[in-house]
C-alpha positions in Angstrom: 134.0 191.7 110.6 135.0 190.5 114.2 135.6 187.0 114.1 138.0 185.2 116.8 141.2 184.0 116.0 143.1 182.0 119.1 142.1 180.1 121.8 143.5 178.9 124.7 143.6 175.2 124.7 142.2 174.4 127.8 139.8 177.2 127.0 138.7 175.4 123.8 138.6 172.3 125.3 136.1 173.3 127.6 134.1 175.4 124.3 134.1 172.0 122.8 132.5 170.3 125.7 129.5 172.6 126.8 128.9 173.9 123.6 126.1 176.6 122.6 125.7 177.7 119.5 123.2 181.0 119.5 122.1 183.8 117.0 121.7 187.0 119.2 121.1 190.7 118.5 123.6 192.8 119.2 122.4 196.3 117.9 120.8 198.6 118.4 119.3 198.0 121.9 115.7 197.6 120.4 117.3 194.0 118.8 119.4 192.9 121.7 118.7 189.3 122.6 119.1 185.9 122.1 116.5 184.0 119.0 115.4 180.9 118.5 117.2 179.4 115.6 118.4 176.3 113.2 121.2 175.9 111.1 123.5 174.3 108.7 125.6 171.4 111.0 128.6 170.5 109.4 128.9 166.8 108.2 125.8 166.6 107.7 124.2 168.4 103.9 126.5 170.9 104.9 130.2 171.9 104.1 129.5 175.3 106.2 132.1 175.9 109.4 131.5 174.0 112.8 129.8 176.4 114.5 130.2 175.0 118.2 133.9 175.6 117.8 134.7 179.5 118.9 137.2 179.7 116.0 134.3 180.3 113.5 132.4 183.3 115.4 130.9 185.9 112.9 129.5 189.4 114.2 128.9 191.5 111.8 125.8 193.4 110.2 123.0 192.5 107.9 122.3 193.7 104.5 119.7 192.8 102.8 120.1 190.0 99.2 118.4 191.5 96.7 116.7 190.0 94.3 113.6 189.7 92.3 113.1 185.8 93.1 113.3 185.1 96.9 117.2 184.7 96.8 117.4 181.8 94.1 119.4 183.9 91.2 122.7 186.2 91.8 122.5 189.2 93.9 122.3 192.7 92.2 123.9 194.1 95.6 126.9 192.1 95.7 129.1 195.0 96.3 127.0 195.9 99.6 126.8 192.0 100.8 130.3 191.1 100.4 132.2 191.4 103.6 128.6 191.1 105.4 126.4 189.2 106.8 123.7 188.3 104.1 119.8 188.1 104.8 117.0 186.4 103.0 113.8 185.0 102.9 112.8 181.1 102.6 111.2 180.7 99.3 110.8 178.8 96.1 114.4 177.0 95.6 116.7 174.8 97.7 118.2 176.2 101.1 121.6 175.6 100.0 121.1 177.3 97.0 120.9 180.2 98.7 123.2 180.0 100.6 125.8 179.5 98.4 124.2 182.4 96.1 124.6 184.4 99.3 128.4 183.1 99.7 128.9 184.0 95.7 128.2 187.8 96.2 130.4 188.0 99.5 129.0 187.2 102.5 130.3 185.7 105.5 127.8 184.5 106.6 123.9 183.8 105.4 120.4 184.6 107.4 117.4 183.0 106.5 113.9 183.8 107.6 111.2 181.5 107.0 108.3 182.6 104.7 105.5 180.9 106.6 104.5 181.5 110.2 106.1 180.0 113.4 109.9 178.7 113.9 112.7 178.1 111.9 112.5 174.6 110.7 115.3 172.1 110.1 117.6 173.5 106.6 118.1 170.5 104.3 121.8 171.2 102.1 120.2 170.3 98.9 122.2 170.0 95.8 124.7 172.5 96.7 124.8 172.7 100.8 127.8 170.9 100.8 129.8 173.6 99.0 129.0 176.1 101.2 131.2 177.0 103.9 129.9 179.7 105.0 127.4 179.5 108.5 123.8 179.3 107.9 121.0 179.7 110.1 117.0 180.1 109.7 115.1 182.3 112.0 111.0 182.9 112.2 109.2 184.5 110.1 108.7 187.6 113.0 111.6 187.7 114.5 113.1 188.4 110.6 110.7 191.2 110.2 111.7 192.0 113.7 115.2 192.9 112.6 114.0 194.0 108.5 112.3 196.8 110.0 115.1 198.0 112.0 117.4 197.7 109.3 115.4 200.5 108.0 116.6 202.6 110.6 120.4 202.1 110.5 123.1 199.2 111.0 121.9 195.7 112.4 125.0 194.1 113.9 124.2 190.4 115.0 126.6 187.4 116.8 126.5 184.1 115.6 128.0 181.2 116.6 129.0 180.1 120.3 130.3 182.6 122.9 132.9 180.7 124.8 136.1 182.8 124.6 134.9 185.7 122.3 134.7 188.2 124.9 137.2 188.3 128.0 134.6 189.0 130.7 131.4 187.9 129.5 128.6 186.1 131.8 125.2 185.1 130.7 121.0 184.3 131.5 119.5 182.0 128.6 116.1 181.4 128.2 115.9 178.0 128.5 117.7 178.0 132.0 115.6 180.4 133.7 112.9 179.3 136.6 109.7 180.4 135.6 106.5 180.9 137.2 104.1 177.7 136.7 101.7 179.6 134.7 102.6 183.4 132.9 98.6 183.7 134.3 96.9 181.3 137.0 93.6 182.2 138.2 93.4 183.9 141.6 90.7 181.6 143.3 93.5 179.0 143.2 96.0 181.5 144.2 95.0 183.1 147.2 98.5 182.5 149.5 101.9 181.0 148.9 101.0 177.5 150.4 98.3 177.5 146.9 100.3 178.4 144.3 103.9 179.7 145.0 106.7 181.2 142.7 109.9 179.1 142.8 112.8 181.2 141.8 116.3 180.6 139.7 118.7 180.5 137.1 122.0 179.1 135.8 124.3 181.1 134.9 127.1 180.6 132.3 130.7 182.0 132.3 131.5 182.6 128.4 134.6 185.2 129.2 138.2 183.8 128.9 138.7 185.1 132.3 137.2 183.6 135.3 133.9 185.3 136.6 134.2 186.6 139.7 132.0 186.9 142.2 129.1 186.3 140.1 125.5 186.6 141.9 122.1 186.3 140.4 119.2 188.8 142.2 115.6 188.5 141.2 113.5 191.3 141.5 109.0 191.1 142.0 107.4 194.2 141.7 103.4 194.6 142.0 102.2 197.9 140.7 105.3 199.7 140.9 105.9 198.5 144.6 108.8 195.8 145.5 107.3 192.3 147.0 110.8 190.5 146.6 114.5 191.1 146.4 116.6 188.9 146.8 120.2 188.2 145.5 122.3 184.9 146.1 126.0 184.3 148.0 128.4 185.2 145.5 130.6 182.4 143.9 133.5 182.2 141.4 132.5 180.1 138.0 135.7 179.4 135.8 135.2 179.9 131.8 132.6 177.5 130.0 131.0 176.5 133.7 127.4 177.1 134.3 126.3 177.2 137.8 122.1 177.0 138.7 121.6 179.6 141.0 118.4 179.0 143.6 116.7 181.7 145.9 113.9 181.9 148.0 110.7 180.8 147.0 108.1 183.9 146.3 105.3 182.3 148.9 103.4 185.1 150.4 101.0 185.0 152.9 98.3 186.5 150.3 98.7 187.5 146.6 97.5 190.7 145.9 95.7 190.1 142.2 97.2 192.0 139.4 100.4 192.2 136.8 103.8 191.1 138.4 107.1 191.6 137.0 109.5 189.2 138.1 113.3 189.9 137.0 116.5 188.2 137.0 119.6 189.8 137.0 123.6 188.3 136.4 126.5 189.9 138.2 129.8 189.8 138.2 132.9 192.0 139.8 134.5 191.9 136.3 132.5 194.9 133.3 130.2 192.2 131.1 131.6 193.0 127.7 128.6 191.4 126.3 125.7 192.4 128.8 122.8 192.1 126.7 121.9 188.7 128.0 122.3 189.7 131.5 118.9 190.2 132.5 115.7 188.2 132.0 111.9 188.7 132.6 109.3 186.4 133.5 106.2 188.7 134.2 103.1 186.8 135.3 99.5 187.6 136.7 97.4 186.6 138.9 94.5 186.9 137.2 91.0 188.5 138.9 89.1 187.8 136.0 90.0 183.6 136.3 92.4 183.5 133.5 94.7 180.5 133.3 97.6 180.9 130.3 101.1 179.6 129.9 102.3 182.1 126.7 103.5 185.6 128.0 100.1 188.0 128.6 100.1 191.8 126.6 100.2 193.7 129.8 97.5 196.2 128.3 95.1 194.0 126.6 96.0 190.9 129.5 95.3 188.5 126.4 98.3 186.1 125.6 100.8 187.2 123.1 100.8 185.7 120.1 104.8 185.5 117.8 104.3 182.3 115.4 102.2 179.5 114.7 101.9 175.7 114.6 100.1 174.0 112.1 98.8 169.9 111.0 101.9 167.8 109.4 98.7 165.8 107.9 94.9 166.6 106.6 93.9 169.0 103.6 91.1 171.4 102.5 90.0 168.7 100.4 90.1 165.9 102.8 90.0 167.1 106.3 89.9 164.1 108.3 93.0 164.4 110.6 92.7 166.8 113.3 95.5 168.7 115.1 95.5 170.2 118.5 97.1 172.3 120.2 96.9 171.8 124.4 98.2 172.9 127.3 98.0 170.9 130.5 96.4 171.6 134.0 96.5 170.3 137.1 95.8 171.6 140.6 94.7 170.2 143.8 92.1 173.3 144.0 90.8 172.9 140.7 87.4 172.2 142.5 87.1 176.0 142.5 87.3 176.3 138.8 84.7 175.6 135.7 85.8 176.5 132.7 84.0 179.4 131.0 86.0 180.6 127.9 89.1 179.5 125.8 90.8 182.5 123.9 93.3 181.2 121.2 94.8 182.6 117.5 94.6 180.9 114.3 95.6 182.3 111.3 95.9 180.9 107.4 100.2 180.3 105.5 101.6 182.8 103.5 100.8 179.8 100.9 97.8 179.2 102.0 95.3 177.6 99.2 92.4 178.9 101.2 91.1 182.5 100.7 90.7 183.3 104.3 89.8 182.0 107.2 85.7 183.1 106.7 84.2 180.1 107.4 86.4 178.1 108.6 86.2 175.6 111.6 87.9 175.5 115.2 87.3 173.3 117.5 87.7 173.8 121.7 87.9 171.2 124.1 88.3 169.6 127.6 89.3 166.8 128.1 89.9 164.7 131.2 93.5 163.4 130.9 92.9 159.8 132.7 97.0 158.4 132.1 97.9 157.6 135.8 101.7 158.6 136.8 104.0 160.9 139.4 105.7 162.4 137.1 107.4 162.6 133.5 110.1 159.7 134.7 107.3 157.2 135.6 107.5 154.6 133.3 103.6 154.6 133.4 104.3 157.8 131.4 101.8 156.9 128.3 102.7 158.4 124.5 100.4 158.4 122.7 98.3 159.6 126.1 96.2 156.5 126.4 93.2 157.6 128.5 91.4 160.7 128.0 87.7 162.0 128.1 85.9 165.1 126.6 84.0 166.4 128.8 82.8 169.7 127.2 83.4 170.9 123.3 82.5 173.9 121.3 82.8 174.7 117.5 83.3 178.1 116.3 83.4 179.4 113.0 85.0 182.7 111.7 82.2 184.8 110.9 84.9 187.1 108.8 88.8 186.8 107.6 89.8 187.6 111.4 93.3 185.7 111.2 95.5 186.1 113.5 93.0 188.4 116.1 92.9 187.1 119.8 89.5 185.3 119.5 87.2 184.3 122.5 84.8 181.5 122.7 82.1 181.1 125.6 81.0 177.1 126.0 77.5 177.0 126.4 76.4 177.5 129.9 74.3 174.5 130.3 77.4 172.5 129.7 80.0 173.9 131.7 81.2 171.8 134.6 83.0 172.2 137.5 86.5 170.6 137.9 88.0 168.2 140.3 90.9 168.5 142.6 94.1 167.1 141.3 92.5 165.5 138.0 94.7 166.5 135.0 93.1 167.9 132.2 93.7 169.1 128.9 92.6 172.9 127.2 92.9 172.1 123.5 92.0 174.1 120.0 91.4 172.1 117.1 91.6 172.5 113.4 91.4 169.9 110.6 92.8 172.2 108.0 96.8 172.3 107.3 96.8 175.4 105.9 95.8 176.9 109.1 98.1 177.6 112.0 97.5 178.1 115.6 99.2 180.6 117.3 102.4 180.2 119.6 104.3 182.7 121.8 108.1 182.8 121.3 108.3 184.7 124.3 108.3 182.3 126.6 110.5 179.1 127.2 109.7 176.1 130.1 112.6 174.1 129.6 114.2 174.5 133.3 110.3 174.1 134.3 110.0 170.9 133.0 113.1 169.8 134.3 112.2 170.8 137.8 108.4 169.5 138.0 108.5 166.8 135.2 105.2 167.2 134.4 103.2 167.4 130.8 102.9 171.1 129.2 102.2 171.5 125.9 100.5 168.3 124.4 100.0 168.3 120.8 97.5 165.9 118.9 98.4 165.0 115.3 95.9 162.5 113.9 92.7 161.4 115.1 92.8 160.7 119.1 97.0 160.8 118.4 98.2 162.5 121.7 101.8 163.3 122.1 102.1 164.8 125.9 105.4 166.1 125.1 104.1 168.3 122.2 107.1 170.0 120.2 108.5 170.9 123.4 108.8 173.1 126.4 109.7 176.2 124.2 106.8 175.9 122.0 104.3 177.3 123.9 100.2 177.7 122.7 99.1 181.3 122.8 96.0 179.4 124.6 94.3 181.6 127.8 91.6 179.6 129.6 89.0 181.8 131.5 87.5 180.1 134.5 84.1 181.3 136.9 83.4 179.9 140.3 82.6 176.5 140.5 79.8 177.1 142.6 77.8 178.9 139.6 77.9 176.1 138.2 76.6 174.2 141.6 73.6 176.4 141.7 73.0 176.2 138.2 72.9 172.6 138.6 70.7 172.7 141.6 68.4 174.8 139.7 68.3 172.7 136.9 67.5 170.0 139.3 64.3 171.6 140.6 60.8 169.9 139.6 57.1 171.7 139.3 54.8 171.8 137.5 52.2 174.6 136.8 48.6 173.4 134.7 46.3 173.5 133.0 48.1 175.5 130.0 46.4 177.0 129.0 44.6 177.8 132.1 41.6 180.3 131.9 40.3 180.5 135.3 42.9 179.1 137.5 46.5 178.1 137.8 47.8 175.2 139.6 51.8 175.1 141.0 52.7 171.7 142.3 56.2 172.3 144.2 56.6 168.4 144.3 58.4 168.8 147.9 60.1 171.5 147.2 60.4 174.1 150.2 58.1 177.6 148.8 57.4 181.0 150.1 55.8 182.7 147.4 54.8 182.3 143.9 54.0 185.3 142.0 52.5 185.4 138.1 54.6 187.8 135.9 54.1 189.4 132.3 56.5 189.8 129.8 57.3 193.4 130.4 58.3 191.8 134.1 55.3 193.2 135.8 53.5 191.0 138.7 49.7 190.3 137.5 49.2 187.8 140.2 50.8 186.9 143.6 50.5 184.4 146.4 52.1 184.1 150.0 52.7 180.0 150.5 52.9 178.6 154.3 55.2 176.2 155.6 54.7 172.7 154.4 52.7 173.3 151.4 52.9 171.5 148.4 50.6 173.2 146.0 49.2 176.7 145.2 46.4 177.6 143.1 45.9 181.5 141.3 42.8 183.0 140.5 44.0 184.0 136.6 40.3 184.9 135.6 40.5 188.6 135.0 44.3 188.5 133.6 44.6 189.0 130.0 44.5 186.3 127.3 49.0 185.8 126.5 52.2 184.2 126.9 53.2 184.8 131.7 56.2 183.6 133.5 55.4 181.8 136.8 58.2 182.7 139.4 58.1 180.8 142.4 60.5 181.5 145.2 61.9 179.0 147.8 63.1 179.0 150.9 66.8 178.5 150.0 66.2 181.7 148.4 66.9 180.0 145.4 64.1 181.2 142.2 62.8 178.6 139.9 60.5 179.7 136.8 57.9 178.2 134.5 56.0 179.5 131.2 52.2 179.0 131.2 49.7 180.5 128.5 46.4 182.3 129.9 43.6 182.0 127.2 39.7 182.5 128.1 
């Protein structure tokens, strides 16, 4: 056990002030990082230690509670837990029950995954919270088998508690304070320069040592297919212990993006060895995306589909009653989304652990766009609307799971004919839908938008709960849909539309001798008469400025033709007509 012991008071004093209480790996370097996390707060259900004061600190490894009932009777491993940090799953009794079975056989302090998918969720005391004294914190469902499974391979050493003072040099990156790229995937017909889409870079950086940092930089790092595009590292500058300074670099604005994967990396220095350098670097890797893909959640780098690391699911509905719907959205807005018509929407859904339905065979999701019609600047206009107030669907699709695919990467097309093209600067709304509560839709843990919401104050990750209930701030910047939208040219659509627009008219059908086309106006060059295998039976040159053709279909055989007329605009239009003598 490594726990620390004295403080310097102005040290503490400052501890107190910015305090940040964290579960992070330590090791072995496969775990290393910082995860999300609740826990037991003192004065609360709780009689467990204050963990924003550094005094109370634990590092130490995990070993596993074993038991037959999910942690709710006595350990049979005491001898192995006490001394240890204790690990368990959520389950069928009272939080604090374990945790004070967990503080029985030894521990210092207690783990607890959660059983059902997605992030750690608030830890009520229960009956005997306030006896323990011990810290206790939750973690998801993955990130717990994250660190069961490497458990299997040797010692799991983990920190928890706040940093401030534990190490004597010891600077820091956090997720949450990072500059981001707007989108982890933007589309590269709305990203063909810097003055379209640009990548604004930086960081804060926090001094946890009880030494002053010293000269303490942050450098970022874009590569593009194993080549450099950016490198750039700011002035160096002193930060005193429990500071955080934001660090800002050059935007990455190039003349032209090249499409493709980017890795973008930050990097904290100091002149002083980090003692505690796993949280030193950070990546946030984005695309931009040949194939039209639009996605906040981190993408797989192989499959280029969003990853996919925990679930949300509806607060209300059931199987039996599903009348309350819950979406999960992300939000888009972008003064060349003329360019762009939706085409796909690629999400995850997948059924609880507890789930009282089979599998997810048969069951109903629904994808959406809507127009989001709230006026505002930004997140501090008071016009700001919550529950979002004004909002149209303009194109829906229902898909049902053909088989038990839970939690597969799923893409559905909208129908063509009712794809339409977007408008510059209009915000819209890419939602997935279910009306079951024992279903959850899938979330990437991966990445977090907090200092990106700060900096453009604009909605991300709306969530509705309840019929036409709208929250624009959703759970938060940190909970992030595993949502891709894949886009085609507008102008497809244009022509499709233009197409659809075209009248003639080609009679009698069925027509035994001859065939009349009527172009009503339309400009023509040729109009030929084609079988079903494709093959031209019939054809006819047309001359500027007429309006009608007529085929001689006497000697065609009696069946089902296709009459292809061709205009001027080089633009096709087609008709069916039946030939019967």
């Amino acid at each position: 056990m490594k726990k620390l012991l004295l403080l310097g008071f102005g040290v503490l004093m400052t501890g107190v002030i910015s305090a940040q209480v964290i579960f992070s790996g330590i090791s072995p370097a496969a775990i290393q990082g910082d995860y999300d996390m609740t826990y037991g707060q003192t004065n609360s259900q709780w009689g467990s230690v204050d963990l924003n004061d550094p005094a109370n600190v634990v590092e130490d490894t995990l070993v596993a509670f074993l038991d037959d009932t999910l942690a709710c009777v006595s350990a049979t491993n005491q001898a192995d837990i006490a001394g240890h940090i204790a690990i368990l799953y959520r389950g069928t009794c009272e939080f604090g029950l374990k945790a004070s079975l967990a503080q029985a056989a030894g521990a210092i302090a207690c783990v607890i995954i959660n059983n059902e998918p997605g992030a750690p969720i608030g830890m009520a005391g229960g009956a005997n919270g306030g006896a323990v004294t011990i810290p206790v914190v939750m973690i998801s469902d993955v990130d717990g088998a994250k660190l069961i499974n490497e458990m299997k391979n040797g010692p799991v050493t983990v920190f928890i508690g706040n940093k401030l003072g534990y190490f004597d040099n010891d600077i820091g990156l956090r997720a949450n304070r990072v500059l981001r790229p707007m989108y982890s995937s933007v589309p590269s017909q709305i990203a063909t320069n810097g003055t379209e889409y640009s990548v604004k870079i930086g960081a804060s950086i926090k001094s946890n040592g009880v030494n002053e940092a010293k000269n303490v930089t942050l450098q970022a790092i874009v590569t593009h297919n194993g080549s450099e595009v950016y490198n750039e590292t700011s002035t160096p500058l002193d930060i005193i212990s429990g500071d955080t300074f934001f660090f800002t670099l050059p935007d990455l604005a190039p003349a032209s993006w090249d499409e493709g994967y980017y890795k973008l990396t930050y990097i904290a220095s100091s002149d002083s060895t980090d003692q505690s350098n796993f949280d030193n670097t950070m990546e946030s890797d984005f695309i931009i995306s040949a194939s039209g893909d639009l996605s906040y959640a981190s993408i797989d780098e192989t499959t280029l589909l969003p990853n996919s690391s925990g679930g949300s699911h509806p607060i209300d509905g059931s199987t039996q009653n599903p009348i309350s719907p819950f979406s999960s959205c992300i939000h888009f807005r972008d003064a060349n989304a003329s360019k762009l018509a939706p085409q796909s929407i690629t999400f995850n859904a997948f059924k609880g652990t507890t789930a009282a339905i089979p599998s997810m065979e048969g069951e109903e999701i629904k994808l959406s766009v809507y127009e989001y019609n709230d006026v505002f600047t930004d997140l501090n206009d008071p016009a700001v609307s919550n529950p979002i107030s004004s909002y149209v669907d303009v194109m829906t699709k229902d898909y049902f799971y053909p088989s038990d695919l839970g939690d597969e990467m799923i893409t559905v097309d909208f129908d063509y004919q009712t794809v339409v093209a977007l408008e510059d600067d209009q915000r819209y709304l890419f939602c997935v839908t279910t009306y079951i509560d024992d279903i959850y839709l899938g979330t990437d843990s991966k990445r977090d938008y907090t200092l990106n919401l700060d900096e453009y104050l604009q909605p991300l990750f709306p969530v509705e709960a309840g019929s036409g209930n709208f929250n624009p701030m959703g759970f938060g910047p940190n909970f992030v849909p595993s949502i891709s939208v894949k886009f085609m040219d507008a102008s497809k659509v244009s022509l499709n539309a233009e197409k659809k627009a075209i009248n003639m008219n080609a009679y009698p059908s069925p027509a035994s001798d001859l065939l009349n086309v009527d172009f009503k106006q339309n400009e023509v060059s040729k109009v030929e008469l084609v079988n079903m295998m494709g093959q031209t039976v019939a054809s006819q040159n047309v001359a500027n400025n007429v309006t009608k053709a007529t085929l001689n279909v006497a000697d065609v055989d009696n069946g089902v033709y296709i009459v292809k007329v061709y205009l001027t605009n080089n633009m096709t239009h087609t008709m069916q007509v039946v030939v019967n003598h």
